[in-house]
Z-matrix of the N, CA and C atoms (Angstrom, degrees):
N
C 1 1.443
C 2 1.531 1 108.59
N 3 1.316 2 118.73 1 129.41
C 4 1.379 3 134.30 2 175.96
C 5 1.628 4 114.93 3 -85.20
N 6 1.046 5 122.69 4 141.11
C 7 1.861 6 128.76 5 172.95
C 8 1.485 7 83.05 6 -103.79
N 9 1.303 8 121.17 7 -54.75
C 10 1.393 9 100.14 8 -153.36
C 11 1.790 10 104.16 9 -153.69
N 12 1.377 11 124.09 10 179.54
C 13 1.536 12 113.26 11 -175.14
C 14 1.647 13 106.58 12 -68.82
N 15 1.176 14 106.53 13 103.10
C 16 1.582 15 135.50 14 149.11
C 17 2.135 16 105.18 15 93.60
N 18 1.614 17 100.87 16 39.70
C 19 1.038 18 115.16 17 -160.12
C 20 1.890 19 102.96 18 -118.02
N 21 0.955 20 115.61 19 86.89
C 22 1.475 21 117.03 20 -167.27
C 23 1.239 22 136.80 21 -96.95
N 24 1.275 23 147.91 22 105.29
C 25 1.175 24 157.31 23 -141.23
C 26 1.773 25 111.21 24 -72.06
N 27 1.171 26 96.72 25 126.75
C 28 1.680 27 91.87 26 175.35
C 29 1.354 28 112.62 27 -113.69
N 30 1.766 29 101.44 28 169.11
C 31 1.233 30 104.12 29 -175.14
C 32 1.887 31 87.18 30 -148.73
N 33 1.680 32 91.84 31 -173.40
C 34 1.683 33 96.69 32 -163.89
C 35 1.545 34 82.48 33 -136.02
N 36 1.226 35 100.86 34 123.71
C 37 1.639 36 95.40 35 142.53
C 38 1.558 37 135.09 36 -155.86
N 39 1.462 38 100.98 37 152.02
C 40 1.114 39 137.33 38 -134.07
C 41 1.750 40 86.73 39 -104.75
N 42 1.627 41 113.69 40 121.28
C 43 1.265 42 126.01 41 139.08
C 44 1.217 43 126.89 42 -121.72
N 45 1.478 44 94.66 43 163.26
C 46 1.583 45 118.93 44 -154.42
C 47 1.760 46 107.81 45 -100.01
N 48 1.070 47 107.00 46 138.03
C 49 1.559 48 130.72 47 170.14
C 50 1.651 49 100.02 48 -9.13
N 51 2.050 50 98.22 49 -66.42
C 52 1.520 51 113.18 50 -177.67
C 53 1.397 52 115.34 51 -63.72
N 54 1.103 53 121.94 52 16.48
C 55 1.676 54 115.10 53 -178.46
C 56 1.700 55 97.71 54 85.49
N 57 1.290 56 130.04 55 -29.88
C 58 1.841 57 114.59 56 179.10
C 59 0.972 58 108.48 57 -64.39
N 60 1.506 59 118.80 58 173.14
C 61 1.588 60 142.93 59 -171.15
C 62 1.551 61 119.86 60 -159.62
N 63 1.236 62 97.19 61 154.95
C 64 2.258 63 102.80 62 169.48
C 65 1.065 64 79.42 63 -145.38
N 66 1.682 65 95.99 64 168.42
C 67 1.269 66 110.86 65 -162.05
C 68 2.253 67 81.44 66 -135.65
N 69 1.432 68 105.09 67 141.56
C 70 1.623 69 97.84 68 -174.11
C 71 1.032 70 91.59 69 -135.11
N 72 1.579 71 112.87 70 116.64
C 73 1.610 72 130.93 71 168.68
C 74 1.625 73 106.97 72 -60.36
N 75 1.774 74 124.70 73 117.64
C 76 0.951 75 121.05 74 -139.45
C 77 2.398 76 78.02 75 -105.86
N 78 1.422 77 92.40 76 -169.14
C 79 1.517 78 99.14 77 -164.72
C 80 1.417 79 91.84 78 -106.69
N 81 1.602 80 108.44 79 146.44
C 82 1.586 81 102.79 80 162.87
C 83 1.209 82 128.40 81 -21.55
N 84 1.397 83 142.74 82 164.78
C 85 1.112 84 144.64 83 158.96
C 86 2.026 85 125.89 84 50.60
N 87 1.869 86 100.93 85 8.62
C 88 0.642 87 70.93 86 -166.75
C 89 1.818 88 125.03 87 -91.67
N 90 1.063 89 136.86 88 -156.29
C 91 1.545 90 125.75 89 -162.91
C 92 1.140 91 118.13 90 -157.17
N 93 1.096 92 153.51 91 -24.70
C 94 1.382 93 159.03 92 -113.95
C 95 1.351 94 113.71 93 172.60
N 96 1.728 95 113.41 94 114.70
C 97 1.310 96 95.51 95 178.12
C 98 1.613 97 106.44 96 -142.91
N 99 1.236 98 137.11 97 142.92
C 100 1.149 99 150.67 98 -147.51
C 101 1.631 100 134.13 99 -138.86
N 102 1.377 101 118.14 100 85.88
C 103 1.559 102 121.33 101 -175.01
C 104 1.231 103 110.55 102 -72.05
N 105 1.606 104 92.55 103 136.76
C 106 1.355 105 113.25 104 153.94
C 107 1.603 106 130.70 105 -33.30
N 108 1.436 107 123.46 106 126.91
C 109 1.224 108 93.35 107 168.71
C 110 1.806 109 145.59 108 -50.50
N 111 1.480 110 92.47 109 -12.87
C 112 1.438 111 116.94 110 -172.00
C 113 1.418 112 116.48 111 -100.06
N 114 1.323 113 106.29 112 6.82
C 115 1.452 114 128.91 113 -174.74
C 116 1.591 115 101.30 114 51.03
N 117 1.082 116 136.31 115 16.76
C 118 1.861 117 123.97 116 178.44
C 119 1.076 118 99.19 117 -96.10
N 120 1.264 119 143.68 118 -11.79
C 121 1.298 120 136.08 119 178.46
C 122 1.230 121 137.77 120 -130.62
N 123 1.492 122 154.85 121 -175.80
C 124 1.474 123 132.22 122 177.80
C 125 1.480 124 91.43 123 -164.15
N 126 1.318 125 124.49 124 171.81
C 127 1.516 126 141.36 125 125.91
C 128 1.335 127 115.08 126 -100.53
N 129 1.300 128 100.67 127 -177.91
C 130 1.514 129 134.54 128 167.74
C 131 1.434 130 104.42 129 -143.41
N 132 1.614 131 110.74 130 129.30
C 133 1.714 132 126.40 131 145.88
C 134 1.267 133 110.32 132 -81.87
N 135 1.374 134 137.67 133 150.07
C 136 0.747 135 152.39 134 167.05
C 137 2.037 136 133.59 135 -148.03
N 138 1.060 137 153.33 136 131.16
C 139 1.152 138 139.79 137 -179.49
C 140 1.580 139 127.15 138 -135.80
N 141 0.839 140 140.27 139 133.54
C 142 1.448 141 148.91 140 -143.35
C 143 2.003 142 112.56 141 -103.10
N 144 1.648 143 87.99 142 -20.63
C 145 1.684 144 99.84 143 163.00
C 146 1.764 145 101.32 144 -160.40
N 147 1.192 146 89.02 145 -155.52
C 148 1.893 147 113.28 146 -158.86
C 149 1.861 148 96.67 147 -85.94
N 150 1.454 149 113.82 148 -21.00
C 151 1.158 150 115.40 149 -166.84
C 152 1.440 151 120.01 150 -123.44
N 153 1.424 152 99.22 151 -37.58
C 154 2.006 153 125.18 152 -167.16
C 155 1.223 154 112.97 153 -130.90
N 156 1.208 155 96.76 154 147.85
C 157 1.553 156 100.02 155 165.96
C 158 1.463 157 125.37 156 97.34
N 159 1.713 158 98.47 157 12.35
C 160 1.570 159 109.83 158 -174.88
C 161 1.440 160 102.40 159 -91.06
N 162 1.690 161 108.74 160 141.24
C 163 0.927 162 120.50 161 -154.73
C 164 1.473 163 100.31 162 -144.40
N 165 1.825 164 113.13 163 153.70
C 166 1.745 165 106.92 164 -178.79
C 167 1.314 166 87.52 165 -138.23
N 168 1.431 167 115.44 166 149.34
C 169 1.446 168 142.07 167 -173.55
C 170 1.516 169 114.49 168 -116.43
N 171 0.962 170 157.52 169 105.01
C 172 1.235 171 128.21 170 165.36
C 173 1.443 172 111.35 171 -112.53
N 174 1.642 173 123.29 172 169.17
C 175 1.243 174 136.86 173 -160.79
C 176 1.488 175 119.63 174 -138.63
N 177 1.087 176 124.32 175 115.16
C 178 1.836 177 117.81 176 -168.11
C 179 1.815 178 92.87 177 -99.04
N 180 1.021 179 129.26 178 140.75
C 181 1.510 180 152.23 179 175.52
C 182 1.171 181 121.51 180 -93.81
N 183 1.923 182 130.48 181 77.23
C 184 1.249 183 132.27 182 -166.43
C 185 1.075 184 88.30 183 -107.35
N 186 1.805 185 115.38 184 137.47
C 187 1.256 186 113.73 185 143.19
C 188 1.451 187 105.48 186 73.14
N 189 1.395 188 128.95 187 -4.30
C 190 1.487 189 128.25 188 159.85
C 191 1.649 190 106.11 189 110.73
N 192 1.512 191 96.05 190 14.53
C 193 1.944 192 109.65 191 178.24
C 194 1.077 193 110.67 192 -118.20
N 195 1.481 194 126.66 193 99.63
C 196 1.676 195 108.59 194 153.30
C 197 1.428 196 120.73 195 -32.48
N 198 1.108 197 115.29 196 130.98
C 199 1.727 198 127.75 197 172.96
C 200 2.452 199 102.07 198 -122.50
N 201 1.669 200 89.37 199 104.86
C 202 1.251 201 78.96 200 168.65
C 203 1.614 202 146.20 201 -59.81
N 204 1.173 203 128.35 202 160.31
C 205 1.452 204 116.37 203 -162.39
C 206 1.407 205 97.62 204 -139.79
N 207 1.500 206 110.06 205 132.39
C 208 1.695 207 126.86 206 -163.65
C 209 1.699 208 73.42 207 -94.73
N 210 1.513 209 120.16 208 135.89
C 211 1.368 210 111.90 209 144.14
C 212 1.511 211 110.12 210 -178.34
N 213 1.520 212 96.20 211 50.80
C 214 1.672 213 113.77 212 140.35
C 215 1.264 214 132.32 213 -141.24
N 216 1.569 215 110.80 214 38.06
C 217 1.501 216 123.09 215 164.93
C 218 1.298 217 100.20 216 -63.68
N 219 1.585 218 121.79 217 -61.90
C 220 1.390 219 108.32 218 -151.48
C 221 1.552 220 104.42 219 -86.19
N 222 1.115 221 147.33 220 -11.10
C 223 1.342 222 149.07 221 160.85
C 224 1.383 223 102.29 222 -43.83
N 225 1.862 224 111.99 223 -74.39
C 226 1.340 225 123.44 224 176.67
C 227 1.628 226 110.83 225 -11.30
N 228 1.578 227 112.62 226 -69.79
C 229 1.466 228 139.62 227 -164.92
C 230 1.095 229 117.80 228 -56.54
N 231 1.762 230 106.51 229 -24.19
C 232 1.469 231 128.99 230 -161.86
C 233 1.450 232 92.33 231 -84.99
N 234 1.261 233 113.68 232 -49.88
C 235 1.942 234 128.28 233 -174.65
C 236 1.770 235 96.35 234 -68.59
N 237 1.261 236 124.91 235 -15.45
C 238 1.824 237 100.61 236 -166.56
C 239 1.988 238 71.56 237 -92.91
N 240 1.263 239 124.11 238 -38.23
C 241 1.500 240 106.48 239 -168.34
C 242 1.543 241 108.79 240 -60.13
N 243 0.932 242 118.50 241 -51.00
C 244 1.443 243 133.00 242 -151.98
C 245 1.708 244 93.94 243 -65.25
N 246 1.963 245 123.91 244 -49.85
C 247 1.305 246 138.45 245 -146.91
C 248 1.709 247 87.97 246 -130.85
N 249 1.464 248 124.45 247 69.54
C 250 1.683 249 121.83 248 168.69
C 251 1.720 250 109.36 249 -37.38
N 252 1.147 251 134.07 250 86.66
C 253 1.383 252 140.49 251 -173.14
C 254 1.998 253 92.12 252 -49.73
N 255 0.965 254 117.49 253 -32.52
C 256 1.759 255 121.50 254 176.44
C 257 1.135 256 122.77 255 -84.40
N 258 1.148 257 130.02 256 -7.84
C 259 1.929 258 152.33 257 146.55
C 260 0.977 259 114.37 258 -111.08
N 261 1.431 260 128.89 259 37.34
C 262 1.142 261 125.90 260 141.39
C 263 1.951 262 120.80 261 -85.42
N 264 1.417 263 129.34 262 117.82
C 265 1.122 264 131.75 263 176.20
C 266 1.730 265 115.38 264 -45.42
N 267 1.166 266 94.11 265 123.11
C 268 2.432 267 111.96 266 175.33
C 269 1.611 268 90.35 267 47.96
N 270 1.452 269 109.20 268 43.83
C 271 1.477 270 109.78 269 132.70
C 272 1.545 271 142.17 270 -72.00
N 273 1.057 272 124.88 271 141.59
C 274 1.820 273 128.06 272 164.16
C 275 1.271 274 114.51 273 -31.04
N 276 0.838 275 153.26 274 79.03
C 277 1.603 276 164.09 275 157.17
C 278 1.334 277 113.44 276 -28.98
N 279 1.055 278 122.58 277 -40.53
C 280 1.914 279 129.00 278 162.63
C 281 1.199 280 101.58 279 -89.73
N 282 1.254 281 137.02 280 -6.52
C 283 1.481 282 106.75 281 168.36
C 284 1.874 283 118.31 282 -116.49
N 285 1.136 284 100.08 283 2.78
C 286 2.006 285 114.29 284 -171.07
C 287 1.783 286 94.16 285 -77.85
N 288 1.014 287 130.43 286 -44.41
C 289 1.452 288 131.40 287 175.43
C 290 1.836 289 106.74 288 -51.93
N 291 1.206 290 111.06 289 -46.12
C 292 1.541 291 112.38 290 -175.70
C 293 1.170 292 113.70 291 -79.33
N 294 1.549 293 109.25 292 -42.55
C 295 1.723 294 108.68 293 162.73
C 296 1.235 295 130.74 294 -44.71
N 297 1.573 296 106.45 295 -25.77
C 298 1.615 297 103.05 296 -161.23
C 299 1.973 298 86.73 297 -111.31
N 300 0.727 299 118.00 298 -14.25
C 301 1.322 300 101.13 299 177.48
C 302 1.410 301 101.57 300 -102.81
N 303 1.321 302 140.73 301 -14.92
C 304 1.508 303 125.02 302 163.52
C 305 1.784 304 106.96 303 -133.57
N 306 1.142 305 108.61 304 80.39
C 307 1.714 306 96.18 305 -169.08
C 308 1.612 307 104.96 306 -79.01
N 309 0.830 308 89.66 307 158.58
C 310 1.878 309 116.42 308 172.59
C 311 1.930 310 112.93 309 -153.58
N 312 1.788 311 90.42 310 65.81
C 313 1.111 312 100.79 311 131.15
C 314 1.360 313 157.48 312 -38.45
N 315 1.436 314 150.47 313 172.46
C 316 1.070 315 142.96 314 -143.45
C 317 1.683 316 82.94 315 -117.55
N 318 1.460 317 136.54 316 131.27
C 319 1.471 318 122.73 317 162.07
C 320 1.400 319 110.99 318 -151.36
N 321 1.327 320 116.84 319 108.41
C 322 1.350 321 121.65 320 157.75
C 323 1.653 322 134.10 321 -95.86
N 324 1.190 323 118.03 322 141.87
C 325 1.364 324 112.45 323 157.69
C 326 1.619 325 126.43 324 -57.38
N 327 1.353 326 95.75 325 144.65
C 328 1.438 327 109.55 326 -167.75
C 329 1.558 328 116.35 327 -116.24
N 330 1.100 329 113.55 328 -32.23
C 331 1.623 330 133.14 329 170.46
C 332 1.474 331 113.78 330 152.78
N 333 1.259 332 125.59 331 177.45
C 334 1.682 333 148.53 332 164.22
C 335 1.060 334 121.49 333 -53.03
N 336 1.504 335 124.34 334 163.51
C 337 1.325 336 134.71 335 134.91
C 338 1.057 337 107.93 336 -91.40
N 339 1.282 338 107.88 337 143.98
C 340 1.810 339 128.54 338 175.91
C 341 1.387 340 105.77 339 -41.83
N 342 1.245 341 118.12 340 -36.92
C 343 1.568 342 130.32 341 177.77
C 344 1.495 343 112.36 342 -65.77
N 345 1.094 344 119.32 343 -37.47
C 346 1.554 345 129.01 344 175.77
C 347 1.460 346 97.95 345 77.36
N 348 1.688 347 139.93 346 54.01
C 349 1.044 348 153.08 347 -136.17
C 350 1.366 349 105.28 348 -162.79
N 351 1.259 350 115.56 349 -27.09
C 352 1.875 351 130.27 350 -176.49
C 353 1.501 352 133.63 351 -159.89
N 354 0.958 353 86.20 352 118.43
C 355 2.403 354 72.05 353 177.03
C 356 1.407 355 98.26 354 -112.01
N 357 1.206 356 85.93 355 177.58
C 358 1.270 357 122.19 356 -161.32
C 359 1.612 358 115.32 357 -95.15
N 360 1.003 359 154.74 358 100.01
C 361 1.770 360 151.73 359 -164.15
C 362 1.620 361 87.60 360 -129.33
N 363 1.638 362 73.24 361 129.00
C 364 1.652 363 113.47 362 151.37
C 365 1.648 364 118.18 363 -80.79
N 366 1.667 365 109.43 364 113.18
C 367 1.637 366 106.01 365 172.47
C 368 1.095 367 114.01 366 -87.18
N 369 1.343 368 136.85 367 138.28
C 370 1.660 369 129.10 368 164.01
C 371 1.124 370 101.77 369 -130.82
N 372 1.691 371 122.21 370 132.66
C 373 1.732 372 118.96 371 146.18
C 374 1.669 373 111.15 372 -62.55
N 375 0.934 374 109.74 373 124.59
C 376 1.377 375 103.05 374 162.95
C 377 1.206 376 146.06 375 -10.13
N 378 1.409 377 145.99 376 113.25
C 379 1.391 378 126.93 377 168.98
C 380 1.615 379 130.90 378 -64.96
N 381 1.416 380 106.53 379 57.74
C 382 1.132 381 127.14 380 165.64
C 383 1.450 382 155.14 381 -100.61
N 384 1.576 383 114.83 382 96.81
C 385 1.581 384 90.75 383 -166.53
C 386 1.349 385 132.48 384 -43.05
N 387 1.221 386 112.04 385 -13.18
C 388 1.767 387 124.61 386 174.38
C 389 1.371 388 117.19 387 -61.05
N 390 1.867 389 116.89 388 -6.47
C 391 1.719 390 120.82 389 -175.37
C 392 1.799 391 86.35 390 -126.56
N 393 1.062 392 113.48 391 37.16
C 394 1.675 393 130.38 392 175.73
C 395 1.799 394 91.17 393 12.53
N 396 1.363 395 99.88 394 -121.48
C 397 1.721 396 106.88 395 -163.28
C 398 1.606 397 99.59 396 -64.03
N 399 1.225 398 153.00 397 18.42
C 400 0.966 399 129.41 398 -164.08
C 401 1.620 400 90.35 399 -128.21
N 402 1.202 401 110.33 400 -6.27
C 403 2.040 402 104.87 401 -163.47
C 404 1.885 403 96.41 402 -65.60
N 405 0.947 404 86.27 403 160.33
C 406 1.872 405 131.08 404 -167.36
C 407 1.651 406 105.89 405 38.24
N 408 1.366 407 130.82 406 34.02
C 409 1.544 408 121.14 407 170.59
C 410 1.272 409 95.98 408 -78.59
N 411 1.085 410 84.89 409 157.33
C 412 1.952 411 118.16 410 -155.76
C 413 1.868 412 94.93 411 -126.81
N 414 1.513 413 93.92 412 151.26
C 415 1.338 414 114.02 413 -173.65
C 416 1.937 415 113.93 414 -141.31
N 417 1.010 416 164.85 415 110.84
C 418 1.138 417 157.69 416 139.91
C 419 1.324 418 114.65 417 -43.36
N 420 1.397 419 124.91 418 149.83
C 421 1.514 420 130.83 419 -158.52
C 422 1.802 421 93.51 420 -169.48
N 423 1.413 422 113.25 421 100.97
C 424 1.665 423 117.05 422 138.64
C 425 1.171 424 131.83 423 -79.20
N 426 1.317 425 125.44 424 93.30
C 427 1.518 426 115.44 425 -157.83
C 428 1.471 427 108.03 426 -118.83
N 429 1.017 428 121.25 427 171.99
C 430 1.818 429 120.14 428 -166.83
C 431 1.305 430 104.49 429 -108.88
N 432 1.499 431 121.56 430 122.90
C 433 1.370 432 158.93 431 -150.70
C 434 1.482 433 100.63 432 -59.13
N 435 1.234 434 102.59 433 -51.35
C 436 1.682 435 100.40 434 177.40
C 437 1.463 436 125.50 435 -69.17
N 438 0.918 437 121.14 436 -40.54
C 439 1.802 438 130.97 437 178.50
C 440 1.617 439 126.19 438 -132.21
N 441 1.608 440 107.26 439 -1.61
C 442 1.629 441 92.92 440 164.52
C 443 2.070 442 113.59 441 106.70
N 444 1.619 443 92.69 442 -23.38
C 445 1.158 444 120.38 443 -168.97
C 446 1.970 445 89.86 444 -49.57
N 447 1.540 446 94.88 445 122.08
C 448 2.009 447 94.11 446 169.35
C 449 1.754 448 98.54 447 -70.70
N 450 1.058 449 83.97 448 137.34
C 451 2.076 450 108.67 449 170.97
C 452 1.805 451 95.39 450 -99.84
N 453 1.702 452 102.17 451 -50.18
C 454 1.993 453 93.90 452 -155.21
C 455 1.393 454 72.60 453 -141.67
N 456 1.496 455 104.18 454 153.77
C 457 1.318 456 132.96 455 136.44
C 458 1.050 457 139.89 456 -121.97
N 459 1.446 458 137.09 457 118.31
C 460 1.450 459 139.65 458 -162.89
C 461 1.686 460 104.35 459 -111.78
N 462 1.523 461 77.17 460 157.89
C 463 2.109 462 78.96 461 171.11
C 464 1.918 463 107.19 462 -105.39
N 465 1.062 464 107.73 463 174.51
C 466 1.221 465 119.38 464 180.00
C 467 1.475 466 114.21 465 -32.47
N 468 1.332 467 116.27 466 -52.97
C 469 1.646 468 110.26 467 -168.74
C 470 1.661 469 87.70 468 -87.24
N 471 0.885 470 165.58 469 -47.30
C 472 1.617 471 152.22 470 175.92
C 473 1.385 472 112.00 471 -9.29
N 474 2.090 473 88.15 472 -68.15
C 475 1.444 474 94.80 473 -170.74
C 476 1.516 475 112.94 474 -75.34
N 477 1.388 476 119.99 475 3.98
C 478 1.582 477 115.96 476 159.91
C 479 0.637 478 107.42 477 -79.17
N 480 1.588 479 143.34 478 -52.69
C 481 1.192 480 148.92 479 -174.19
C 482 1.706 481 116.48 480 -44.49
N 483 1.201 482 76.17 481 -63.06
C 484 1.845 483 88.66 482 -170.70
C 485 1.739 484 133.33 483 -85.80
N 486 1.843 485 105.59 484 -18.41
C 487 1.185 486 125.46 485 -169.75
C 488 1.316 487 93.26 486 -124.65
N 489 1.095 488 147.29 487 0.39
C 490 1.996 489 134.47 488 178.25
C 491 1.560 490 78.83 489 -47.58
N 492 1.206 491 127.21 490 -93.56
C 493 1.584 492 125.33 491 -144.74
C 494 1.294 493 116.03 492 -37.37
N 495 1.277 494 114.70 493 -15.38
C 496 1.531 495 119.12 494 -161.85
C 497 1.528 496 104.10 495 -68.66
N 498 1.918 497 94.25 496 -58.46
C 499 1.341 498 128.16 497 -179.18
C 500 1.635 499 130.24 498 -29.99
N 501 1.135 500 129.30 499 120.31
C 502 1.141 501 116.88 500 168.89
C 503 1.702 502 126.84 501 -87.07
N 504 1.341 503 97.16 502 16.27
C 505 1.429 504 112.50 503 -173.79
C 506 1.856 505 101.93 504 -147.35
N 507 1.595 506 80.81 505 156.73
C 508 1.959 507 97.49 506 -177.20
C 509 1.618 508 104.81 507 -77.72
N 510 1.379 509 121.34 508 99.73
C 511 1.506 510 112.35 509 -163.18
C 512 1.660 511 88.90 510 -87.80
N 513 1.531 512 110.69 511 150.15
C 514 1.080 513 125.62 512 175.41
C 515 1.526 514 110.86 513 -101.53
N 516 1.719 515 130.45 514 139.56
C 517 1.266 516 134.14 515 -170.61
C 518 1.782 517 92.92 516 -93.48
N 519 1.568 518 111.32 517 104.96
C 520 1.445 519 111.85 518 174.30
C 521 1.496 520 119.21 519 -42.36
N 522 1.279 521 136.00 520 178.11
C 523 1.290 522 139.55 521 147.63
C 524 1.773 523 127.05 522 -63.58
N 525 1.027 524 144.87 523 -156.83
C 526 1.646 525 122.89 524 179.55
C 527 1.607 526 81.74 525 -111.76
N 528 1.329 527 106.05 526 152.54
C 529 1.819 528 128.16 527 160.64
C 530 1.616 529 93.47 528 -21.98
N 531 1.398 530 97.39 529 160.39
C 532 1.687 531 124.62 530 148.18
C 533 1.163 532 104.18 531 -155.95
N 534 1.603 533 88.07 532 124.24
C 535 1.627 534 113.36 533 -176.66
C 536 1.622 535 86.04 534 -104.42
N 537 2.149 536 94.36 535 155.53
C 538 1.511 537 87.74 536 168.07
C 539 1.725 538 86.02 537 -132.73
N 540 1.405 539 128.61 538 -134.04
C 541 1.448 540 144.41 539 155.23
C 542 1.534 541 110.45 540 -33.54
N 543 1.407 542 116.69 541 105.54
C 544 1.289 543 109.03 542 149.35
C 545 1.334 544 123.94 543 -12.01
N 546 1.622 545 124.57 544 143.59
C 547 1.705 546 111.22 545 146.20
C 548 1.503 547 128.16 546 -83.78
N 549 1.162 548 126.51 547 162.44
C 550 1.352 549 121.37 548 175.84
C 551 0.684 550 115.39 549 -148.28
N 552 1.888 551 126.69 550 102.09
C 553 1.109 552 129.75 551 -173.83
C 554 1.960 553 109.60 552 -52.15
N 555 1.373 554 123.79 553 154.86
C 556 1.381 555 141.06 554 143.96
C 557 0.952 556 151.71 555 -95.33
């Protein structure tokens, strides 16, 4: 199946011990994929450009079915509290209202717990002048595999601290926020 001229849709699939299989139509962009230590579970990284739009999926394996797993809503929510997308300084003014009521932050997987019970996500605002003083702050997130639920939250140097090895990339420790004037809608 084609999206577009010479643009081809992937999928993953997954066989089983017993000789069965599914086959899981995977998401745009996505790239990266990562087992559980316990093999019942996995992610996917994935990103939609060079900057935005990175995104993590994960999947629990009952019974020989991936079953997808939402579990960076509440992280997301955690970053509009932590980073007010509307006090952020020579921010987008038409767009900080939509951010903060539906963000789509930057979030990748980072790795497991030994337990295979939680991973680990990387938060990023975007590197965008459009999130003015607030672009590329970073957040750490241990969250629980099944529903998203935060376990830990770290700040930027933590997850240097504690996740560089994890990383497949040289994470950089942002500068602190700059907030300027509230917005106020009229």
């Amino acid at each position: 199946m084609k999206h577009g001229e010479g643009d081809p849709t992937y999928s993953l699939r997954l066989i089983e011990k017993n000789g069965g299989s599914s086959t899981l139509p995977l998401r745009d962009g996505a790239k990266e994929l990562l087992w559980s230590p316990d093999s019942n579970a996995f992610f996917i990284n994935g990103s939609e450009s060079a900057y935005a739009g990175f995104f993590v999926i994960a999947f629990q394996i009952t019974s020989g079915t991936p079953h997808e797993r939402v579990i960076t809503v509440q992280a997301e929510k955690d970053m509009v509290d932590a980073f007010p997308p509307c006090k952020a300084a020579n921010r987008d003014e038409t767009a900080c209202i939509s951010e903060a009521r539906h963000p789509q932050w930057n979030m990748s997987g980072v790795g497991w717990s030994s337990d295979s019970k939680s991973l680990f996500v990387f938060g990023e605002v975007p590197c965008s002048s459009s999130h003015g003083g607030i672009m590329c702050q970073v957040m750490g997130y241990r969250v629980d595999a099944a529903n998203g639920t935060i376990l830990k939250r770290l700040s930027a140097r933590q997850v240097k601290a504690q996740w560089a090895g994890m990383m497949g990339w040289q994470m950089h420790v942002p500068d602190p926020p700059v907030y300027g004037t509230p917005y106020v809608s009229h």
